[in-house]
C-alpha positions as CSV (number, residue, x, y, z in Angstrom):
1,X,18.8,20.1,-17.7
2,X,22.9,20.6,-17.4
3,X,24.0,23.6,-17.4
4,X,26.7,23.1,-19.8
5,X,23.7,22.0,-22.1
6,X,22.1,25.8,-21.8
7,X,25.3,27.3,-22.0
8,X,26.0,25.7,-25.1
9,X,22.7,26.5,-26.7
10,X,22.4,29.6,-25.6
11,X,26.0,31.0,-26.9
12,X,24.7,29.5,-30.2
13,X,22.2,31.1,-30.4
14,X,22.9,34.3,-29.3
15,X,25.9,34.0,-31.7
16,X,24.0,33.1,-34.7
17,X,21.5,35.8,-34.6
18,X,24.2,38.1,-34.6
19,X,25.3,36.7,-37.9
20,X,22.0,37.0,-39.3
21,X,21.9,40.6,-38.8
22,X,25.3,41.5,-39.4
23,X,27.4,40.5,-42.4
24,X,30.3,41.5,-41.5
25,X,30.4,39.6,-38.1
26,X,29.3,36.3,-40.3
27,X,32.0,36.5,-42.6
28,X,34.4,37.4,-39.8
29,X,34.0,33.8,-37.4
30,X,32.6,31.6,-40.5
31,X,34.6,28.7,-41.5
32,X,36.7,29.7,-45.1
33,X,39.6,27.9,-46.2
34,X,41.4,30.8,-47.7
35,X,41.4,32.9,-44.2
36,X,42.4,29.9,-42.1
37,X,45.4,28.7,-44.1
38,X,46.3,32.5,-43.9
39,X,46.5,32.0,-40.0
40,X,42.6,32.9,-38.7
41,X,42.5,29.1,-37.5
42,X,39.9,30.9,-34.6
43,X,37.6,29.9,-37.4
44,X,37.7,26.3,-36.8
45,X,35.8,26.8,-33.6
46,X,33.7,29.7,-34.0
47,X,32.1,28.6,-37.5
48,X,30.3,25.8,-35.4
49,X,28.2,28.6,-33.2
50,X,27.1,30.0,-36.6
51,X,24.1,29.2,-38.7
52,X,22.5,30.2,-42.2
53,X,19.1,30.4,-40.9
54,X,16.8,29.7,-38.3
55,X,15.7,26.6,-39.4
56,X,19.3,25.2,-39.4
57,X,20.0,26.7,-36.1
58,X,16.5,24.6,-34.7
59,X,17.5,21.5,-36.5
60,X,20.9,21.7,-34.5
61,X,20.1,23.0,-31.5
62,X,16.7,20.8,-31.2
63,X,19.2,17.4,-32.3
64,X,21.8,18.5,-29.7
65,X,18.8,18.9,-27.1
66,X,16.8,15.4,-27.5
67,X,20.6,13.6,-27.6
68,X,22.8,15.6,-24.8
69,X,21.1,14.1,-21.9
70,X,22.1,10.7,-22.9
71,X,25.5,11.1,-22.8
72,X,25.4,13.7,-19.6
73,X,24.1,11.5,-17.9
74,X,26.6,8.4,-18.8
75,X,29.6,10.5,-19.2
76,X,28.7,14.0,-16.8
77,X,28.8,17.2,-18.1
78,X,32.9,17.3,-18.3
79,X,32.9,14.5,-20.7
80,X,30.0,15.9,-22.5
81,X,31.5,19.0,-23.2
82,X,35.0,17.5,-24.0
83,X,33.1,15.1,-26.6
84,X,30.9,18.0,-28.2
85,X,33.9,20.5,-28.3
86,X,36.7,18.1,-30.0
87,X,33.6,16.9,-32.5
88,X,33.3,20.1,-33.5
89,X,37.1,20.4,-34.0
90,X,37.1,16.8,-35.5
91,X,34.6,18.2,-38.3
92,X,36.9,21.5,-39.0
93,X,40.1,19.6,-39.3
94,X,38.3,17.3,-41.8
95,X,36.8,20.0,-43.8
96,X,40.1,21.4,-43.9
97,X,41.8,18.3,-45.1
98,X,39.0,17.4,-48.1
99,X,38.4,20.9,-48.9
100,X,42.4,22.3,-48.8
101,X,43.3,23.5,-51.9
102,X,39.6,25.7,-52.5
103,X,40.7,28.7,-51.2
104,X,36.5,30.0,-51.7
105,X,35.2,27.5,-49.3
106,X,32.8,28.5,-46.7
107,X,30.9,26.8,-44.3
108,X,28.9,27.3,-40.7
109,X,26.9,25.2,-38.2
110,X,27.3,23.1,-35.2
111,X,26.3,20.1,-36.9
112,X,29.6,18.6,-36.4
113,X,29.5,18.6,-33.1
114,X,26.1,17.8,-32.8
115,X,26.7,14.6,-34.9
116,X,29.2,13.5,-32.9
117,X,27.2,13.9,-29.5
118,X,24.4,12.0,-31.4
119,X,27.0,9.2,-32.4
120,X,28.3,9.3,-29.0
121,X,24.5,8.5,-27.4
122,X,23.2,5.8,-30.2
123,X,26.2,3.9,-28.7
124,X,25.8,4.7,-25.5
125,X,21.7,3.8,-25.3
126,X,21.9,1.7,-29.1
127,X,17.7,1.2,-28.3
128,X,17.0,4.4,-28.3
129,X,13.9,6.4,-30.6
130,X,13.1,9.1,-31.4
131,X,10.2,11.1,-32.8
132,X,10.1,13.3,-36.1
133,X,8.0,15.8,-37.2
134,X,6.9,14.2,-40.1
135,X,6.8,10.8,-39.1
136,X,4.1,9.4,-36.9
137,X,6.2,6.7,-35.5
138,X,8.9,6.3,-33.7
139,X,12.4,5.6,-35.3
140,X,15.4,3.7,-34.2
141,X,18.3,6.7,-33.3
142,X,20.8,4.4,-35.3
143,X,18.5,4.7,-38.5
144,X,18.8,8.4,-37.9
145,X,22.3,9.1,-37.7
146,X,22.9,6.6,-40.1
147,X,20.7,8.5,-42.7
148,X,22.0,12.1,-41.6
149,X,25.2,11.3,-42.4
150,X,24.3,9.4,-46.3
151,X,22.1,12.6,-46.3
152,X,25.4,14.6,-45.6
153,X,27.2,12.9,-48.9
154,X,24.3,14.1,-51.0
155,X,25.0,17.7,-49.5
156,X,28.7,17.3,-50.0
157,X,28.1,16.5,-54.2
158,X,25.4,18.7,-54.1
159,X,27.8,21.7,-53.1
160,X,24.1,24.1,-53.1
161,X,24.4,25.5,-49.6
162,X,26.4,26.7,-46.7
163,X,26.3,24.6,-44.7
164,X,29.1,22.2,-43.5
165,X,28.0,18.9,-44.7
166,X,31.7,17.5,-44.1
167,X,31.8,18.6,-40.8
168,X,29.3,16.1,-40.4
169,X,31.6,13.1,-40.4
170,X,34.6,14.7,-38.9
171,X,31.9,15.4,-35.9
172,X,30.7,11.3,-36.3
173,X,34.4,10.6,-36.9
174,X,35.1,12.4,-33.3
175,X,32.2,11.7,-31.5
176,X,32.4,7.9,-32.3
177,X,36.3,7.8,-31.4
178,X,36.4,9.3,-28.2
179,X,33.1,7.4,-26.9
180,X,34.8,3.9,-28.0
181,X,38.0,5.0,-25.9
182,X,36.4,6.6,-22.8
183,X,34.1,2.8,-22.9
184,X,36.1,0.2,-25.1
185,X,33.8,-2.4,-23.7
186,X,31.2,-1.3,-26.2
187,X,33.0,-2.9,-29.2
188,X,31.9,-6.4,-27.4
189,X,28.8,-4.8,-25.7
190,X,27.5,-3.3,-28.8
191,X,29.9,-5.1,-31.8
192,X,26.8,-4.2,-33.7
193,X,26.1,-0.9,-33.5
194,X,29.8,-0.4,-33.7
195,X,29.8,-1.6,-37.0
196,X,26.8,-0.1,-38.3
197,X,27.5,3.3,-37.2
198,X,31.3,2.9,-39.0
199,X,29.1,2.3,-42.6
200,X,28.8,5.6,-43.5
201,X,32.2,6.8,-42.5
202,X,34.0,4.2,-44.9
203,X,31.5,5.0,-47.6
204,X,33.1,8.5,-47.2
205,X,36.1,7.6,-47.4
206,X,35.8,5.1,-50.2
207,X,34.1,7.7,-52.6
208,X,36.7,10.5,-51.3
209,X,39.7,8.1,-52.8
210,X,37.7,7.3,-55.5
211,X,37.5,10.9,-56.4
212,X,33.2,11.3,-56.2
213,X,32.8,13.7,-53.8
């Protein structure tokens, strides 16, 4: 395994469990709208190492573990890191955008960055399965990310957690962006999957000009 793969997991979760016992350091490094547009923009970066429970810090850190190899070993760890790190900046900067003028809003997770690291290797290795717990079969990755993120604009409408479903797509958003430029051969190599992966995304956008979200 990379190293920059344990490092990453590890910081998160070290850093989450400290949030779960300690209030005060949760609300300190969590994404919220009113602190950053006062100037705490640290919070951009930091709410993506912080999680609302142990089941959303597995889901993440499990996700970021079955895809990460993929692109480390296309892109090396350099790459990988750049691509996780701005994905996870990608997903702040669009929460900000969408979420502006709510002064309350807060949100944590890696998912972001995560979802862009699993954009990154569907179009890397567009073959690729994987295995859920709940499903005895094997799945297409494609159908998977594809489905996280239309599972993201339920979350998004829903508004009944805390986690950052619109980080979600920024993450996608940055993930997909930087792979396409680092390998613009894919948009004729893999027109398909190029496409497919862009559906959700424009759905997003759509409903946000249309006011549903």
């Amino acid at each position: 395994m990379s190293t920059i793969l344990i490092v990453i997991i590890a910081v998160t979760v070290l850093f989450s469990l400290k949030g779960f016992k300690d209030v005060a350091f949760f609300r300190k490094f969590e994404f919220h709208i009113g602190s950053i547009r006062a100037g705490d923009q640290i919070r951009m970066v930091t709410s993506g190492f912080l999680h609302a429970d142990m089941g959303h810090l597995f889901f993440n850190m499990f996700t970021l573990f079955m895809f990460a190899p993929v692109v480390i070993n296309y892109f090396g760890s350099a790459s990988f890191f750049l691509i996780y790190m701005a994905s996870l900046v990608f997903g702040s900067l669009l929460t900000l955008m969408m979420h502006k003028n709510d002064y309350s809003y807060r949100a944590i997770g890696a998912s972001g960055a995560v979802t862009g690291i699993l954009y990154s290797a569907i179009l890397i290795d567009p073959s690729m399965s994987l295995y859920l717990f709940f499903i005895p079969i094997p799945i297409p990755a494609y159908l998977f990310g594809i489905g996280y993120l239309l599972y993201s604009i339920y979350g998004m409408k829903a508004k009944n957690d805390n986690i950052g479903h619109t980080a979600h797509f920024g993450g996608a958003i940055g993930g997909y962006l930087i792979t396409l430029l680092k390998e613009p051969a894919m948009f004729v190599d893999n027109t398909v999957m190029v496409v497919l992966l862009a559906i959700p995304i424009v759905i997003l956008f759509v409903m946000s000009k249309m006011g549903k979200l």
